[in-house]
N, CA, C and O of each residue as an XYZ file, in Angstrom:
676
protein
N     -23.759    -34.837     17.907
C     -24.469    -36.007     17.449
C     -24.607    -35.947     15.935
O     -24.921    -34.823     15.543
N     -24.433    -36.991     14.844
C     -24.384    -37.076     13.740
C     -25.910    -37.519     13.347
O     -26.576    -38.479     13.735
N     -26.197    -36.532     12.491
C     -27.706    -36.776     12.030
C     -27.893    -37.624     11.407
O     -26.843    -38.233     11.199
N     -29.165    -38.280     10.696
C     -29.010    -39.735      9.558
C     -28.895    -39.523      8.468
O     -28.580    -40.434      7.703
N     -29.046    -38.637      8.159
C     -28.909    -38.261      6.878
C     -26.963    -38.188      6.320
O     -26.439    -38.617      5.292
N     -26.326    -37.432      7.566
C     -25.026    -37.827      7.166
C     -24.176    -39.283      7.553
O     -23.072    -39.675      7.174
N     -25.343    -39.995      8.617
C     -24.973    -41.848      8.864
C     -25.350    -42.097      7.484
O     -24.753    -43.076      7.037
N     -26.068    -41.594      6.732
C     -26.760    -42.605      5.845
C     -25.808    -42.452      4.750
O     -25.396    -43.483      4.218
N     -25.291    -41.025      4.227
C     -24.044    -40.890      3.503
C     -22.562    -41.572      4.001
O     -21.694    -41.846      3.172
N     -22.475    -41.687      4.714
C     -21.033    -42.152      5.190
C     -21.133    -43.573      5.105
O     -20.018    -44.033      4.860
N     -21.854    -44.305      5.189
C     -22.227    -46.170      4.947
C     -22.556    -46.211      3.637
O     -22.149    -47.177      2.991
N     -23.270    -45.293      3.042
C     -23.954    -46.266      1.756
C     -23.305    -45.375      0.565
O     -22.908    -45.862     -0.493
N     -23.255    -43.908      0.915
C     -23.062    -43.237     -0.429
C     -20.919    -42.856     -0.666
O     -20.513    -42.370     -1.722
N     -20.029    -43.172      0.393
C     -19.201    -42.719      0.643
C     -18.278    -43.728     -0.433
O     -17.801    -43.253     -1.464
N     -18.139    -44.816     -0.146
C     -17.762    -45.884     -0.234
C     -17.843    -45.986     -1.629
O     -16.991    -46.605     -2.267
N     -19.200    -45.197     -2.375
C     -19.199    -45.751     -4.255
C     -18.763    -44.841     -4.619
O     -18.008    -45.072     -5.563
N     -18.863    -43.329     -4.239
C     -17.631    -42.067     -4.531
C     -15.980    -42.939     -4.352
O     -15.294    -43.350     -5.287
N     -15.720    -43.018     -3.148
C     -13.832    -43.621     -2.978
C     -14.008    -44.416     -4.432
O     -13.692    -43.821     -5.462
N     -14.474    -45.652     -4.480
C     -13.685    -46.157     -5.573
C     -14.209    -45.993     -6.621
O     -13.683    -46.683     -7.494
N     -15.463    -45.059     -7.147
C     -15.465    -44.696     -8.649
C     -14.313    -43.951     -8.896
O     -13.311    -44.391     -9.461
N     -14.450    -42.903     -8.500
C     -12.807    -41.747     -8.956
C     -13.521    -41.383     -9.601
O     -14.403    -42.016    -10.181
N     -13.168    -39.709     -9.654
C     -13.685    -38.528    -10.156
C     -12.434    -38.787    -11.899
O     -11.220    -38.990    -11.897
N     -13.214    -38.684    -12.908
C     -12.279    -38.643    -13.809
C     -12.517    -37.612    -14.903
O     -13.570    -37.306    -15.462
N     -11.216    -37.128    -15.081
C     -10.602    -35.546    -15.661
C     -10.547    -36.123    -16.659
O     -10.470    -37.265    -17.111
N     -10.616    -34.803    -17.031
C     -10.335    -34.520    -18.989
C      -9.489    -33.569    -19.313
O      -9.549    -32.397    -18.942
N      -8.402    -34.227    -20.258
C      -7.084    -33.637    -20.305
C      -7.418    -32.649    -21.988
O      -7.199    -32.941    -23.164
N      -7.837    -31.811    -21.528
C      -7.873    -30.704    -23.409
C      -7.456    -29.511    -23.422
O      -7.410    -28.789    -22.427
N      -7.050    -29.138    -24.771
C      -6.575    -27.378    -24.711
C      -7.706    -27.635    -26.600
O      -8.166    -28.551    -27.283
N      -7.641    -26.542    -26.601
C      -8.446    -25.905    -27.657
C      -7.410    -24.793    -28.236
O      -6.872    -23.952    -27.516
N      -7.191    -24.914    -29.744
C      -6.597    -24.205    -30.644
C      -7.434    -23.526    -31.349
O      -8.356    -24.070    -31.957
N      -7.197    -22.115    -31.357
C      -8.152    -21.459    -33.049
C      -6.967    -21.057    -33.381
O      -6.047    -20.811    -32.600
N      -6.946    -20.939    -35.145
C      -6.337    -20.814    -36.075
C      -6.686    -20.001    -36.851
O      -7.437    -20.566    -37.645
N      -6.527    -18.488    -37.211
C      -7.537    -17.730    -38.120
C      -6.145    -17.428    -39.256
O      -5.003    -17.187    -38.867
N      -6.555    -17.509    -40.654
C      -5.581    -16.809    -41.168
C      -6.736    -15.347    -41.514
O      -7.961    -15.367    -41.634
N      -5.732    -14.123    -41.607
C      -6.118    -12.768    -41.690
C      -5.489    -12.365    -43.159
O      -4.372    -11.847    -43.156
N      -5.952    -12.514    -44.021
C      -5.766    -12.436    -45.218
C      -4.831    -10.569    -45.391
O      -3.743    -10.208    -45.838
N      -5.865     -9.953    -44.835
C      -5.403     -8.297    -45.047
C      -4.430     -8.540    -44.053
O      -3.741     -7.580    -44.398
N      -3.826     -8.996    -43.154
C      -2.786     -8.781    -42.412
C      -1.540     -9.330    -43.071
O      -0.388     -8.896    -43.029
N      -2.118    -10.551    -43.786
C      -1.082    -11.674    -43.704
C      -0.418    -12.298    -42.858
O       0.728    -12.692    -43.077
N      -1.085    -12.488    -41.702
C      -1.123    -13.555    -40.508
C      -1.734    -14.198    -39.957
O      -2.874    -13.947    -39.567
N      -1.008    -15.366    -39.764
C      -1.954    -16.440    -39.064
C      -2.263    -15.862    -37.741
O      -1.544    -14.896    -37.486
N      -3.132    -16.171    -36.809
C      -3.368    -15.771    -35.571
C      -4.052    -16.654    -35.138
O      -5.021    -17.170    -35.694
N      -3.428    -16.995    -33.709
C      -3.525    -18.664    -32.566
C      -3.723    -18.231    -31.405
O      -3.072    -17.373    -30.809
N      -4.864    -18.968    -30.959
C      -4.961    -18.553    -29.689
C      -5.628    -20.329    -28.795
O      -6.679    -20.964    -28.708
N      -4.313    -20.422    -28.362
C      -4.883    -22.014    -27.341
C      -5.158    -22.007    -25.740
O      -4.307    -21.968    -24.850
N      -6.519    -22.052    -25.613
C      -7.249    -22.539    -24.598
C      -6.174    -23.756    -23.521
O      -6.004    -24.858    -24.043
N      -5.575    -23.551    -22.251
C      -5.085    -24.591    -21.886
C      -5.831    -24.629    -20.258
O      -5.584    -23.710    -19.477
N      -6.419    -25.362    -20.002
C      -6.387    -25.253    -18.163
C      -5.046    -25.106    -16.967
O      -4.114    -25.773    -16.517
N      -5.563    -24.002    -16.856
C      -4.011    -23.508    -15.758
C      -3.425    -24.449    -14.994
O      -2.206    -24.618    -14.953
N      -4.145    -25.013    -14.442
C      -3.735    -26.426    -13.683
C      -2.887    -27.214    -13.934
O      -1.934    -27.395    -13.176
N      -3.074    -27.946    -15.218
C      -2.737    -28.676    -16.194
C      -1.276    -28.166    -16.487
O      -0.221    -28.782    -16.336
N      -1.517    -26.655    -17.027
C      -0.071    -26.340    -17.598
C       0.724    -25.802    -16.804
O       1.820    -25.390    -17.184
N       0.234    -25.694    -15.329
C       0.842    -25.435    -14.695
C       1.990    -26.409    -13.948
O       3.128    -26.113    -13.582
N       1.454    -27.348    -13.882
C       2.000    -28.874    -13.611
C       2.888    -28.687    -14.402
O       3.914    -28.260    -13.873
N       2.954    -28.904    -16.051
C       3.629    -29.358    -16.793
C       4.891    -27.995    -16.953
O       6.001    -28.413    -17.284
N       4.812    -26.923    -16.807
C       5.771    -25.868    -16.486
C       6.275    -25.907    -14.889
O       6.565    -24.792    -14.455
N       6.385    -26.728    -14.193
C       6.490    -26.806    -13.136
C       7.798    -28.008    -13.233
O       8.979    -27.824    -12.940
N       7.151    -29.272    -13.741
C       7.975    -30.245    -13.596
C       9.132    -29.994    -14.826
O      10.098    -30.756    -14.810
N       9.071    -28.980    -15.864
C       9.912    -28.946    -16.928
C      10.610    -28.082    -16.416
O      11.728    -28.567    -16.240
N      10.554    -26.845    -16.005
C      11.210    -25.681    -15.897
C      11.730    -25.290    -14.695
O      12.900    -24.913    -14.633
N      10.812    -25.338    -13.439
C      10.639    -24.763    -12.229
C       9.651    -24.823    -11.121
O       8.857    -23.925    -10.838
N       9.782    -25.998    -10.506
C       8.667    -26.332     -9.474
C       8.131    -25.455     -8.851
O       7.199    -25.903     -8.183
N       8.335    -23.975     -8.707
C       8.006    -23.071     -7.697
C       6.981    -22.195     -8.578
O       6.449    -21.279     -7.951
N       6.498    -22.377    -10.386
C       5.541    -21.953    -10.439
C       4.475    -21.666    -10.152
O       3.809    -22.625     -9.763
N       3.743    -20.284    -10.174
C       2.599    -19.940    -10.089
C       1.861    -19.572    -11.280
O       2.124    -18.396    -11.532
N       0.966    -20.114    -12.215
C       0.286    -18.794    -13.172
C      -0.070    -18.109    -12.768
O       0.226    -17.074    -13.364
N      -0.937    -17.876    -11.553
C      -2.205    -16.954    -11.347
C      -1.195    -15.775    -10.373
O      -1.610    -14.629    -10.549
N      -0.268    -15.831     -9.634
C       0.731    -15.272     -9.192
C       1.134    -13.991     -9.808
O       1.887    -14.049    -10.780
N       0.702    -12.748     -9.339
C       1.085    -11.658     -9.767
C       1.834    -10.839     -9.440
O       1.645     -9.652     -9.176
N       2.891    -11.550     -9.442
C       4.656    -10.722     -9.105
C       5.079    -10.745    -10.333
O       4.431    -10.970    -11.355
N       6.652    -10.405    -10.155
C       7.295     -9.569    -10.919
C       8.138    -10.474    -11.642
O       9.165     -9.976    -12.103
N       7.842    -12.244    -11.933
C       8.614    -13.422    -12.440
C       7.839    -13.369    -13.800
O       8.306    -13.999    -14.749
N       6.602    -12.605    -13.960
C       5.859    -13.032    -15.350
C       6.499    -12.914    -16.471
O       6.339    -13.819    -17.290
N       7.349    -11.833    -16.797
C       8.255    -12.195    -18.433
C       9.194    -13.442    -18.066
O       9.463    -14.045    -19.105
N       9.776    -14.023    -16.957
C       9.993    -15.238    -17.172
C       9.402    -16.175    -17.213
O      10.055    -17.085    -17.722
N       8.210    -16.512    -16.855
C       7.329    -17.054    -16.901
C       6.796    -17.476    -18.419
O       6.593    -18.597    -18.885
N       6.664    -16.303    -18.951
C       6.246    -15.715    -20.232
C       7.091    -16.609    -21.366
O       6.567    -17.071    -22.380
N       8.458    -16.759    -21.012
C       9.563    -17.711    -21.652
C       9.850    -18.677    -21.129
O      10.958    -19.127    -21.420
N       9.289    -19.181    -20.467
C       8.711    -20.468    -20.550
C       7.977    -20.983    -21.068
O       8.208    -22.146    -21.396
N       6.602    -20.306    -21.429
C       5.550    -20.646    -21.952
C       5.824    -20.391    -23.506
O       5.442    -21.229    -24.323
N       6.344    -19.480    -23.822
C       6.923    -19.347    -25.139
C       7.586    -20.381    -25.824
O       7.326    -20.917    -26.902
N       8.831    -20.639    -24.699
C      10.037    -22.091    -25.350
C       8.761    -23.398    -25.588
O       8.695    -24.218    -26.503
N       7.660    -23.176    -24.178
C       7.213    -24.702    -24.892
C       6.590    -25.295    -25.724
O       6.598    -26.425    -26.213
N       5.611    -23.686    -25.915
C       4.764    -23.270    -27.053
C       5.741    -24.177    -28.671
O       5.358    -25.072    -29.425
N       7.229    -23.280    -28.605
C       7.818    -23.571    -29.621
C       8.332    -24.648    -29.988
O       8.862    -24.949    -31.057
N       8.112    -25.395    -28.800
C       9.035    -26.831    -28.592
C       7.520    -27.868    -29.512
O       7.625    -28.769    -30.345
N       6.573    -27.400    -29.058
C       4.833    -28.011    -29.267
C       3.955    -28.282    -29.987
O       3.227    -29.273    -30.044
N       4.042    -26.869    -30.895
C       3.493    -26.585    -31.646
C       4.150    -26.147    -32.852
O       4.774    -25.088    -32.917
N       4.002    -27.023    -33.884
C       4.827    -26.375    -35.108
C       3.791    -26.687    -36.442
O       2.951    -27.566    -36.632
N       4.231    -25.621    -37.205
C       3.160    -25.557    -38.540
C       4.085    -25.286    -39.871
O       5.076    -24.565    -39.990
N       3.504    -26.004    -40.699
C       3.930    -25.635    -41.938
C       2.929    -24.967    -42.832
O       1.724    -25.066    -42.602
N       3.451    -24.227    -43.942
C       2.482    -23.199    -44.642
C       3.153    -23.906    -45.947
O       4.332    -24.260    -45.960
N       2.486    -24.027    -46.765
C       3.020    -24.067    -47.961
C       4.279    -25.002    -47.744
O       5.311    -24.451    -48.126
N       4.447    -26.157    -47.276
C       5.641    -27.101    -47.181
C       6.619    -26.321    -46.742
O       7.749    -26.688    -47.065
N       6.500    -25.023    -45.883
C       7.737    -24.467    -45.124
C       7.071    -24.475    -43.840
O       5.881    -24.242    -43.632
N       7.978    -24.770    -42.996
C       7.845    -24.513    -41.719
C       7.913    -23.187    -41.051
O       8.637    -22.358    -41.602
N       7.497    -22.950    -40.326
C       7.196    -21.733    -39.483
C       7.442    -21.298    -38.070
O       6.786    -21.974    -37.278
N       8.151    -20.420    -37.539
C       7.804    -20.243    -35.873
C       7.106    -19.533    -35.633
O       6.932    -18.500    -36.280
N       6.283    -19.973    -34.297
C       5.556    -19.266    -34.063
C       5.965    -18.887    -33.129
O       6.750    -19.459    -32.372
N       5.216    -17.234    -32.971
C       5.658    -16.292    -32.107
C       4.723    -15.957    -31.364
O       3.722    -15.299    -31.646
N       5.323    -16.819    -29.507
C       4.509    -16.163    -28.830
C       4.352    -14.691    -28.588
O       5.256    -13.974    -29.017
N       3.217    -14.060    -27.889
C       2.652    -12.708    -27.923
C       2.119    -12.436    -26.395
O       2.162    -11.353    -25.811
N       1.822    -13.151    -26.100
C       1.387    -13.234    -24.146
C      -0.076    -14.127    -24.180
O      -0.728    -14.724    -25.037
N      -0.197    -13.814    -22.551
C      -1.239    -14.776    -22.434
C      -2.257    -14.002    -21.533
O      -1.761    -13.227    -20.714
N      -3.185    -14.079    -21.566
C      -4.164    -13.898    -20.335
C      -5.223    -14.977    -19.884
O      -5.608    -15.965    -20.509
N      -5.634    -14.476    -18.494
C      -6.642    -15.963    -17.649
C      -7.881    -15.855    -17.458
O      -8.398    -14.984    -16.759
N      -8.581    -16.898    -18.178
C     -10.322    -16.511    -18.186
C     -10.508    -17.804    -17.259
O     -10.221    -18.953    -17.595
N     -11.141    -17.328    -15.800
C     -11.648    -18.496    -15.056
C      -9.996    -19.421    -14.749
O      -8.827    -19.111    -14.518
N     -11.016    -21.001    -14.967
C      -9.949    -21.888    -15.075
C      -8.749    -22.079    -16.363
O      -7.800    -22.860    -16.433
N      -9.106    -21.294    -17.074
C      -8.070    -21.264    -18.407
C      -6.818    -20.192    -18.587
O      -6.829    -19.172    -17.899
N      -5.876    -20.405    -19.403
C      -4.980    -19.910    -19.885
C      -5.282    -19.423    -21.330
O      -5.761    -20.281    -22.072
N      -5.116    -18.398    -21.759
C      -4.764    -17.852    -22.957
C      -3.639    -17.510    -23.911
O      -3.375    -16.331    -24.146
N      -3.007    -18.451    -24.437
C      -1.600    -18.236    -25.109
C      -1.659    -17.768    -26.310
O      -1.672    -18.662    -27.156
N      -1.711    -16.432    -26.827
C      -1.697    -15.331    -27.887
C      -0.326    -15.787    -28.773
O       0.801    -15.742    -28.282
N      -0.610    -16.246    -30.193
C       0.352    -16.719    -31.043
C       0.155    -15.872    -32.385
O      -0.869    -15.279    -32.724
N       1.287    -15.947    -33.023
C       1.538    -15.200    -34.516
C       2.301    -15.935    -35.463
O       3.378    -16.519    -35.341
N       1.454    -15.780    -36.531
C       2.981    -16.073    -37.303
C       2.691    -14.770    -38.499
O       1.502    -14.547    -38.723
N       3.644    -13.981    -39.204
C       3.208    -13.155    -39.934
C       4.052    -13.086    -41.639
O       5.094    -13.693    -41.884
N       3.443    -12.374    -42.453
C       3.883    -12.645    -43.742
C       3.703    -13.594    -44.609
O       4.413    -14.026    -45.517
N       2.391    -13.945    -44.119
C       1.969    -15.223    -45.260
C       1.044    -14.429    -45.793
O       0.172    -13.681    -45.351
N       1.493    -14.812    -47.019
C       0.623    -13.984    -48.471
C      -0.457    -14.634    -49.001
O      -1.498    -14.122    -49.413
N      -0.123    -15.914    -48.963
C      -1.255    -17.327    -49.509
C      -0.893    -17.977    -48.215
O      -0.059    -17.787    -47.330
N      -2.363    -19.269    -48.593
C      -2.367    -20.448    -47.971
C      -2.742    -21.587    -49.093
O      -3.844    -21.483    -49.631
N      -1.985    -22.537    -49.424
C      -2.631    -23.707    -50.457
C      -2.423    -24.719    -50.010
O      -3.165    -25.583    -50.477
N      -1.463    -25.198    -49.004
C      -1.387    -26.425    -48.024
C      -1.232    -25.662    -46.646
O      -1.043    -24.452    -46.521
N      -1.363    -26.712    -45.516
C      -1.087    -25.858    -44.335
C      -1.261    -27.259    -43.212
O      -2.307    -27.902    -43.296
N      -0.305    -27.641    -42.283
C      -0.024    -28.737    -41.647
C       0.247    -28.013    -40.297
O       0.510    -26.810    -40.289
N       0.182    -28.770    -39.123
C      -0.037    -28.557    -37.744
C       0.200    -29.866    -37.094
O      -0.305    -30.985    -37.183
N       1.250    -29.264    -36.336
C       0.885    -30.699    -34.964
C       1.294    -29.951    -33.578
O       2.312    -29.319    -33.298
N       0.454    -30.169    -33.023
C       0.281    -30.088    -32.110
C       0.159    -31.174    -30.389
O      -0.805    -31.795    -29.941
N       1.457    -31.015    -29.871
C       2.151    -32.023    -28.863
C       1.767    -31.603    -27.490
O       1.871    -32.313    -26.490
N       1.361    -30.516    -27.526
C       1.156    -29.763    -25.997
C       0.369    -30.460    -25.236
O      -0.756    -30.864    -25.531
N       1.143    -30.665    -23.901
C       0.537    -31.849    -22.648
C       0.616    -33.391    -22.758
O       0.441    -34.305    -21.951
N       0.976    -33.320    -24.184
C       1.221    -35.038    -24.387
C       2.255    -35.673    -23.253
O       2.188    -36.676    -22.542
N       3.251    -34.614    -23.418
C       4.199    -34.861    -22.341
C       3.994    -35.440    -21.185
O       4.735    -36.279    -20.673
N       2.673    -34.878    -20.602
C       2.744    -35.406    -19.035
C       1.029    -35.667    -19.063
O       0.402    -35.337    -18.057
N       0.309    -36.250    -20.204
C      -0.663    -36.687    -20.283
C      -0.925    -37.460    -21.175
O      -1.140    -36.975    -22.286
N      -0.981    -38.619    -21.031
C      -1.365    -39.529    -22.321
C      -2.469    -39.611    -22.690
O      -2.790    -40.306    -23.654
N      -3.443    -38.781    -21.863
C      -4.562    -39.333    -22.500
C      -5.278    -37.839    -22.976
O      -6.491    -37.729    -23.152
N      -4.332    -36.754    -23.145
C      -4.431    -35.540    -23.641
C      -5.170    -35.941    -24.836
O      -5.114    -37.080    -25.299
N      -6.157    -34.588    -25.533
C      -6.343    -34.343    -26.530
C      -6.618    -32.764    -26.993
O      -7.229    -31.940    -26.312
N      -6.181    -32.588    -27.968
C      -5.814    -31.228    -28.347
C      -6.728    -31.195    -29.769
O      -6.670    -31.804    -30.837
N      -7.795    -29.924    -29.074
C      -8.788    -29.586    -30.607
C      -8.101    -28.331    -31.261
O      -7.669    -27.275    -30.797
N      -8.165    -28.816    -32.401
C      -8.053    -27.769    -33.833
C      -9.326    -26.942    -34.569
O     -10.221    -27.541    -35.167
N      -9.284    -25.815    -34.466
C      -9.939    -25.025    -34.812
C      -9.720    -24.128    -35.952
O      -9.233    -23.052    -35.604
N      -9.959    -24.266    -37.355
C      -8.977    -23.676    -37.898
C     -10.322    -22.628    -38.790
O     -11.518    -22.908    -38.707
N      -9.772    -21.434    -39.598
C     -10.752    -21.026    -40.595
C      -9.594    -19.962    -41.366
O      -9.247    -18.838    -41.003
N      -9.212    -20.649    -42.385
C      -8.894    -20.513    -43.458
C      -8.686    -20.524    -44.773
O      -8.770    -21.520    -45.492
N      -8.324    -19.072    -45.219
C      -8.974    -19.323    -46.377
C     -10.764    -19.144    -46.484
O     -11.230    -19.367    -47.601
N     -11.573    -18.826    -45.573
C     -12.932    -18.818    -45.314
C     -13.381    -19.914    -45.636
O     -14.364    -20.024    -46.368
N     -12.670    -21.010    -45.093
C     -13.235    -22.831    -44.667
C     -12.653    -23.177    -43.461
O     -11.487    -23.332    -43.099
N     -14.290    -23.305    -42.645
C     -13.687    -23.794    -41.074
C     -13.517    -25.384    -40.954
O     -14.330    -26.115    -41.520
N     -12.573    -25.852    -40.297
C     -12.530    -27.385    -40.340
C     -12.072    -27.183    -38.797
O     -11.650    -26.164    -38.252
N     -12.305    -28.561    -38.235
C     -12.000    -28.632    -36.958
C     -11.611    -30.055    -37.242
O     -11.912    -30.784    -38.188
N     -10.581    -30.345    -35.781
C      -9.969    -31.641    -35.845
C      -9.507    -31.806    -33.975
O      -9.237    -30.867    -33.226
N      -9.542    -33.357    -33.603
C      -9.162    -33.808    -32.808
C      -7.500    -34.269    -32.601
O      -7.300    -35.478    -32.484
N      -6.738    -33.673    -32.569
C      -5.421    -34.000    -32.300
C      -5.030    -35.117    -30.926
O      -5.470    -34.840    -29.810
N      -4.116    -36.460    -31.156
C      -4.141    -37.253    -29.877
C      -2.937    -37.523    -29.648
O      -2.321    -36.864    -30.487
N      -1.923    -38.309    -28.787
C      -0.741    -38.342    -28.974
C      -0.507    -39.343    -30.035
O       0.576    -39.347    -30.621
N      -1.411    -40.171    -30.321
C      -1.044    -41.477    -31.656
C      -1.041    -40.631    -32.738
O      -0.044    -40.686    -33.458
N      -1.855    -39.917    -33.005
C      -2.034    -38.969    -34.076
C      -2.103    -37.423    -34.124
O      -3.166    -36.802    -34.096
N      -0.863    -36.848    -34.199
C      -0.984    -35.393    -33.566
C      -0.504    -34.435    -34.381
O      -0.061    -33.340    -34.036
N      -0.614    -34.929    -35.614
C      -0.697    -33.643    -36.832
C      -2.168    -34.267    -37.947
O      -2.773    -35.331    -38.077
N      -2.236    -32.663    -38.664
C      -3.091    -32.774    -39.658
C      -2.396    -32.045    -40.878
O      -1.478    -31.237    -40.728
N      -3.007    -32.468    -42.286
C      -2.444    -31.481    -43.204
C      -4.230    -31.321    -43.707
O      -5.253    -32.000    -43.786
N      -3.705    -29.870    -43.966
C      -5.485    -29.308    -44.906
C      -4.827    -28.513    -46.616
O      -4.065    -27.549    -46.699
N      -5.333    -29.177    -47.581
C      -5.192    -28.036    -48.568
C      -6.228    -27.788    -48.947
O      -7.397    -28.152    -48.823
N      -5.227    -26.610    -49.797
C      -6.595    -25.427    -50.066
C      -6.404    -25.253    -51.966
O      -6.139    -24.119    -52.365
N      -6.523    -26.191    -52.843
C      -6.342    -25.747    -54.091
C      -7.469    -24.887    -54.867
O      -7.264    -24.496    -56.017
């Protein structure tokens, strides 16, 4: 026998759940540190596994897993690398740069994609765009986190607008 409390959900409360729709939020989060004594930039982007999992799935190989701990992870690994590189590109000083993925690890629902770029001596301009998920989300947005030079700026990256330039004179 169905109690009233769940008659009373199934008539009145069921019906405004179906057609509101639960609605997602498509973000990854970038930090950007330059390391002056190293002379490297160092990146680390926040992505929801889900998300990039989809999108490494329909690009590369439908049979992905992230969270999957077999013995496919260095390919895996280059995947996430190529798209990283395909995604994300920066200029230093009006030169462009690759960045070099480094690996990733999983906090919760997130991904951790460990990036480098090394041998930068200065910073006096410095440009970023960042495309990741635009691909298979339009309504993606990608935060910038940057602190360089010891000035933090942050920025909203979108697919209409998905680079920034910062100088530093």
């Amino acid at each position: 026998m169905i109690s009233i409390s769940k008659f009373l959900f199934c008539v009145f409360l069921f019906p405004i759940f179906a057609f509101t729709g639960v609605h997602k939020y498509y973000v990854s989060v970038t930090q950007i540190e330059y390391v002056k004594e190293k002379q490297s930039l160092q990146i680390i982007s926040r992505i929801f596994i889900d998300d990039f999992e989809s999108l490494l799935r329909e690009r590369f190989d439908d049979k992905i897993i992230l969270l999957d701990n077999n013995d496919e992870s260095e390919r895996i690994d280059g995947y996430i690398g190529r798209y990283l590189k395909d995604k994300l590109s920066i200029k230093i000083n009006g030169t462009p740069y690759i960045v070099k993925f480094l690996g990733k690890a999983y906090d919760t629902d997130v991904i951790k994609c460990y990036m480098e770029i090394e041998g930068i001596t200065e910073i006096k301009s410095f440009e970023i765009s960042n495309k990741v998920l635009f691909d298979l989300f339009e309504d993606q947005q990608n935060i910038i986190k940057t602190n360089i030079n010891n000035k933090q700026k942050s920025f909203i990256l979108l697919s209409q607008n998905d680079s920034v330039v910062l100088k530093f004179d």
